[in-house]
LUMGURO-824908 format. One record per residue (C-alpha): x, z, y. Coordinates in steps of 0.25 Angstrom, whole numbers, plus 5000, padded with zeros to 4 digits. Example, Ala and Ser with C-alpha at 12.3 -4.5 7.8 and 13.67 -1.06 7.14 Angstrom:
BEGIN
504950314982 505550294996 
//
This chain:
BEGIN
504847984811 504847894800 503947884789 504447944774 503847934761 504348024750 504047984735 503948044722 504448174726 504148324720 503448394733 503648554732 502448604741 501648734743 501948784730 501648644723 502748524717 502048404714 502648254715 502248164728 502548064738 502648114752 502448044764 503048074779 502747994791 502948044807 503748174803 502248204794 502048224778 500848124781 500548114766 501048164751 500348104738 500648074725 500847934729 501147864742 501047734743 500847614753 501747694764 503047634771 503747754775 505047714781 505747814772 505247834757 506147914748 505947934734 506048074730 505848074714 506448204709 506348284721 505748404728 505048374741 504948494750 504648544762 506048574769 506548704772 506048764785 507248874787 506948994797 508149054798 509348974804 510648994812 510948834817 511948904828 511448834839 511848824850 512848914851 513948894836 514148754835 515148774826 514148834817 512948764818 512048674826 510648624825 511248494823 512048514811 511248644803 509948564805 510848424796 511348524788 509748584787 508948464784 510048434772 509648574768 508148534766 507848634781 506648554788 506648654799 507448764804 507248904812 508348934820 508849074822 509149134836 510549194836 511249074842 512249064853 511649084866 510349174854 508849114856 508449234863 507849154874 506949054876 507948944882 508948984870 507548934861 507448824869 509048784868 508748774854 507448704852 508248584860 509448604853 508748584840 507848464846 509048384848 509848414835 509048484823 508648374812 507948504805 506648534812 506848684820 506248824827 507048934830 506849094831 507049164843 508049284845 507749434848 508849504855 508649664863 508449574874 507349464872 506149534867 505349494879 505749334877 505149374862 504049444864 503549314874 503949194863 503149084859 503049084843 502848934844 504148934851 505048994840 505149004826 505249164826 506149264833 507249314827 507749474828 508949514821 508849664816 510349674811 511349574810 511649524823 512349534836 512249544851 510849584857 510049494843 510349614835 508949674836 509049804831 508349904843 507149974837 506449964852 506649814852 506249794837 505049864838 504749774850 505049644844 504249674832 503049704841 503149584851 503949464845 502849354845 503049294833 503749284817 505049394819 506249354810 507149464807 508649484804 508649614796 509849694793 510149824798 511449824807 511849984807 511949964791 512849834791 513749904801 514050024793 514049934779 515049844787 515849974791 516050034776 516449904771 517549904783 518050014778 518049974765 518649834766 519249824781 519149704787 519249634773 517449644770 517349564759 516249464760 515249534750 515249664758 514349584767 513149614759 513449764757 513649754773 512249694775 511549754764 510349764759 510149924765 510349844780 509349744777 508249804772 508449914783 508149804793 507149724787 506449854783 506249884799 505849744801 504749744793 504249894798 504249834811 503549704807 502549784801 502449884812 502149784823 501449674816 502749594816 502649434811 504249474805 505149374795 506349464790 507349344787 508449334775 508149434766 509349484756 508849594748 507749634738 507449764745 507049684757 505949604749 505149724748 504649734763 504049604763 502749574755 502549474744 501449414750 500949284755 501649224770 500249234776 499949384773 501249424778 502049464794 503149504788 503949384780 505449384775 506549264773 507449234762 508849134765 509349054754 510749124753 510349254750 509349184739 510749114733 511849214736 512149344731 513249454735 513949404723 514449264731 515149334744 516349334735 516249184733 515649144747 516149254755 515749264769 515049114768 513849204764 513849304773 512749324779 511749404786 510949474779 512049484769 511649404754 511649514745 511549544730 511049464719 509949554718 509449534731 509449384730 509049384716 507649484724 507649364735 507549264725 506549344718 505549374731 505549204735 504549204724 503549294731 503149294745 504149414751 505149314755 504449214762 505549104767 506749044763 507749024776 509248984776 509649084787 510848974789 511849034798 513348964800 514648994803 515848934802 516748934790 517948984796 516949104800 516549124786 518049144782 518249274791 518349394786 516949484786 516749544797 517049404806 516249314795 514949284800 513649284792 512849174791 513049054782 512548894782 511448854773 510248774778 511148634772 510848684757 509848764761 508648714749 509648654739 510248794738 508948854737 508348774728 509548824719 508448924716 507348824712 508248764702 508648914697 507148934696 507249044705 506248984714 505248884712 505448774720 504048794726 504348934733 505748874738 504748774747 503848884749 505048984755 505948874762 504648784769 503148824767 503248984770 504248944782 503448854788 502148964785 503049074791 503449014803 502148944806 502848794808 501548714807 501748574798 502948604792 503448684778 502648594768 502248454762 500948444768 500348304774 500348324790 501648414789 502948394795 503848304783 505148414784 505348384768 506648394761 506748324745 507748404735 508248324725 508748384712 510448404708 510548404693 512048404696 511948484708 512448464721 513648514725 513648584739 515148574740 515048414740 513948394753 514248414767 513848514776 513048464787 513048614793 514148644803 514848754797 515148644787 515048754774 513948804765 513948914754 513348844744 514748754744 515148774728 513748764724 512948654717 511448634722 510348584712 509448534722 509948434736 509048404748 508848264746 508048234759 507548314772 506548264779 506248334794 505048314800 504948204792 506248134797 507448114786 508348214791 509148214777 509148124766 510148074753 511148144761 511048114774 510648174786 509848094797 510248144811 508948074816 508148174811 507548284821 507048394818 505848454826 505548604831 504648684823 503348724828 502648864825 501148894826 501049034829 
//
């Protein structure tokens, strides 16, 4: 790990901006000053006119493997990551064979140690049939475990009031949940069939998935968090009515946390008729007002993170009709250019976008030394560099396998200039360093 100095660059920290120089030596932030000087780090780059930040820790991701190499890998999502401004992912469970077994964890953790350039953890699964291999996990050994409450198949839909009520009283750790209530999306899907035949248009999706079958499930989350004591994240919230079971109140004083992903911050219902099934998704993205309420809540402390949820599939997937179309869409490549689409609208300060996407992730998932530009912290770093033109999306390559973004006819303000993990150049002027290797996360529970 060789050394890097950083100059003259605008450091965006715990609330503060303030211009420094940066110093990283053996992975380390090992110093930040107004001024460095007398140091021969191997690398120095000169960052006037740019943002330095702490990357993006992302919890919720769907890398595909093993099992869809079609779709995904940790070797091309984690390229595709790192240009993104990711530092570190967390890794959902619903692969091919699921990680509802300790050997399936273990499969990944070496699959990841040979081929991620993005630091990584991963969340372990819940099915009908595992609860005793959860109720005996290490917390050190995982990021969370993951239940899905609706929106799934096979024996990961958990939806069995018996084996809820003993997974909220026994999983040893943070419990992420999936919540949309499937009974409800059955009989929407039904009334539109009749309506529409096998010709669903894409913007039924979120009169399918609506607002009544999430709040119904994220509703008996919380009761049950708050009935058994549970330490439960409700991931992707998509509607305003939703924002009212969770407190606005600081991380520390609260058990029960909620997640926000970017493309329900930037997309409305009003863009199915442009995009089509390249945003379906699960939960569904819904009406302006309830990204509008989103938006509004990242200001406070109801939502607490900022994750990506990136899901691939295939294009020639994307292009069948409804019902075969799978939800799910790539995103962690334009991850925070797309987000800061929002700082440069003034929506959010740039501040709270650092807060939600690094300081409250790494404070929520208890990853020691990382999430912040502190001297002695891991250097996972990421400089943004200012558009004035814009950047067209449609005119840079997509490192991510399913080799198409939504964001194609858009123009970003803002680009990822530099991605530093673990203090290794992993993406720089436009370039990916395949030397780079990320390292597992480590949680202190």
């Amino acid at each position: 790990m060789s050394s890097v100095l950083i100059r003259n660059a605008r450091l965006v920290n715990e609330g503060r901006e303030f211009d420094a120089d940066l110093l990283v030596d053996h992975g380390r932030i090992v110093k930040i000053a107004s001024s460095i000087e007398g140091e021969n780090a191997r690398t120095e780059i000169d960052a006037r006119g740019q943002w330095l930040v702490p990357g993006m820790i992302d919890d919720q991701v769907h890398f595909r493997d093993p099992g869809a190499p079609e779709k995904g890998s940790f070797y091309s999502e984690s390229r595709a990551a790192v240009a993104g401004g990711i530092t570190s992912f967390m890794d959902m469970p619903n692969t091919q064979p699921a990680t509802l077994t300790l050997a399936a964890l273990e499969d990944k953790k070496r699959r990841a140690a040979i081929h991620s350039v993005a630091n990584y953890g991963f969340h372990f699964g819940v099915s009908r049939d595992n609860l005793d291999t959860v109720a005996a996990l290490d917390p050190c050994q995982v990021a969370g475990v993951k239940v899905f409450m609706g929106a799934s198949t096979g024996n990961m839909l958990v939806d069995d009031p018996q084996v809820l009520e003993r997974l909220f009283a026994e999983v040893p750790t943070i419990l992420l949940a999936h919540c949309e209530h499937t009974p409800s999306i059955q009989a929407n899907e039904r009334r539109m069939q009749e309506r529409f035949g096998e010709a669903i248009p894409a913007v039924a999706h979120s009169l399918i998935r609506d607002a009544e079958a999430c709040y119904h499930s994220s509703s008996l989350a919380v009761d049950l968090a708050k009935r058994h004591g549970t330490r439960l994240h409700v991931l992707h919230l998509t509607t305003a009515r939703e924002l009212a079971l969770f407190e606005d109140k600081p991380l520390a004083q609260k058990r029960i946390t909620a997640e926000v992903c970017l493309h329900h911050l930037l997309f409305d219902d009003r863009d199915y008729a442009r995009l089509g099934h390249l945003i379906k998704c699960n939960p569904a993205i819904k009406t302006r007002a309830d990204r509008d309420a989103l938006r509004q809540a990242l200001l406070g402390n109801r939502l607490d993170v900022i994750g990506s949820d990136h899901a691939p599939h295939t294009w020639a997937q994307k292009q069948l009709p409804y019902r075969q179309a799978p939800a799910g869409l790539p995103l962690v490549q334009h991850a925070l250019p797309a987000l800061l689409e929002l700082v440069a609208d003034g929506v959010l300060p740039i501040t709270t976008l650092v807060e939600k996407t690094s300081h409250r992730v790494a404070d929520l998932f208890a990853i020691p030394d990382r999430g912040y530009l502190r001297e002695g912290y891991w250097a996972d770093l990421v400089l943004i560099r200012p558009e004035p033109e814009g950047l067209a999306v449609a005119q840079q390559p997509i490192l991510a396998q399913c080799g198409w973004t939504p964001f194609a006819e858009q123009r970003f303000r803002h680009s990822v200039a530099t991605t530093l993990v673990s203090g290794q150049l992993a993406w720089h002027a436009g370039r990916l360093y395949d030397n780079c290797q990320g390292l597992p996360l480590r949680f202190t529970r």
